[in-house]
C-alpha positions, 0 to 999 in steps of 0.5 A: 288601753283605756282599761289599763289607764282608768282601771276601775272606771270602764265598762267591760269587754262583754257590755262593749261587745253587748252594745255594739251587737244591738247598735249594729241591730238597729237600736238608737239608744243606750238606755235600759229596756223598760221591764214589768214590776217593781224595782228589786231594791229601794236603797237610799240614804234615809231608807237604810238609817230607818232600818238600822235603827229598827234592827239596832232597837229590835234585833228579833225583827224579821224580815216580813216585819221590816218590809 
Protein backbone atom coordinates (compact mmCIF):
# COMPACT_ATOMS: atom_id res chain seq x y z
CA UNK A 1 0.00 0.00 0.00
CA UNK A 2 2.77 2.67 0.83
CA UNK A 3 4.45 1.80 -2.47
CA UNK A 4 1.38 2.32 -4.65
CA UNK A 5 0.87 5.65 -2.52
CA UNK A 6 4.45 7.44 -2.32
CA UNK A 7 5.64 5.19 -5.50
CA UNK A 8 9.33 6.44 -5.67
CA UNK A 9 9.71 7.40 -2.20
CA UNK A 10 9.87 3.82 -0.27
CA UNK A 11 12.41 1.22 0.27
CA UNK A 12 12.03 -2.11 -1.43
CA UNK A 13 10.37 -5.28 -0.31
CA UNK A 14 13.99 -6.78 -0.29
CA UNK A 15 15.71 -3.93 2.19
CA UNK A 16 12.43 -4.42 4.24
CA UNK A 17 12.51 -8.18 4.53
CA UNK A 18 16.82 -7.53 4.82
CA UNK A 19 16.21 -5.47 8.04
CA UNK A 20 13.57 -7.20 9.57
CA UNK A 21 16.00 -10.50 9.21
CA UNK A 22 18.81 -8.47 11.35
CA UNK A 23 16.33 -6.69 13.85
CA UNK A 24 14.90 -10.29 14.52
CA UNK A 25 18.74 -11.22 15.02
CA UNK A 26 19.42 -9.10 17.49
CA UNK A 27 21.01 -5.62 15.92
CA UNK A 28 19.40 -2.23 17.77
CA UNK A 29 20.35 -0.01 14.66
CA UNK A 30 19.55 0.73 11.33
CA UNK A 31 22.81 2.32 10.67
CA UNK A 32 25.78 0.99 7.95
CA UNK A 33 28.31 -1.58 9.43
CA UNK A 34 31.53 0.51 9.31
CA UNK A 35 33.74 -1.07 6.37
CA UNK A 36 37.67 -0.87 5.86
CA UNK A 37 38.90 1.43 3.10
CA UNK A 38 38.20 4.46 1.56
CA UNK A 39 34.73 5.41 0.30
CA UNK A 40 34.53 4.41 -3.79
CA UNK A 41 33.48 8.14 -4.61
CA UNK A 42 33.72 11.50 -3.37
CA UNK A 43 31.15 13.56 -5.29
CA UNK A 44 30.25 16.88 -4.31
CA UNK A 45 29.38 19.88 -5.93
CA UNK A 46 32.83 21.88 -5.99
CA UNK A 47 34.46 18.12 -6.93
CA UNK A 48 32.62 17.55 -10.28
CA UNK A 49 32.65 21.53 -11.50
CA UNK A 50 36.79 21.03 -10.98
CA UNK A 51 36.86 18.03 -13.10
CA UNK A 52 34.61 19.53 -15.92
CA UNK A 53 36.54 22.24 -15.99
CA UNK A 54 39.84 19.92 -16.57
CA UNK A 55 37.98 17.83 -19.00
CA UNK A 56 36.53 20.85 -21.00
CA UNK A 57 40.21 22.78 -21.08
CA UNK A 58 41.83 19.37 -21.63
CA UNK A 59 40.20 16.61 -23.47
CA UNK A 60 43.09 14.21 -23.63
CA UNK A 61 43.58 13.95 -19.93
CA UNK A 62 43.48 10.48 -18.56
CA UNK A 63 42.05 9.31 -15.72
CA UNK A 64 45.29 8.67 -13.62
CA UNK A 65 46.11 12.29 -14.48
CA UNK A 66 42.29 13.65 -12.86
CA UNK A 67 42.93 11.41 -10.11
Amino acid sequence: MLSNAFVDNTISRTTVLKWHRRFKAGRNSAEDDARIGRPKTSVSGDNVEIIKEIVMSNRRITVEELA
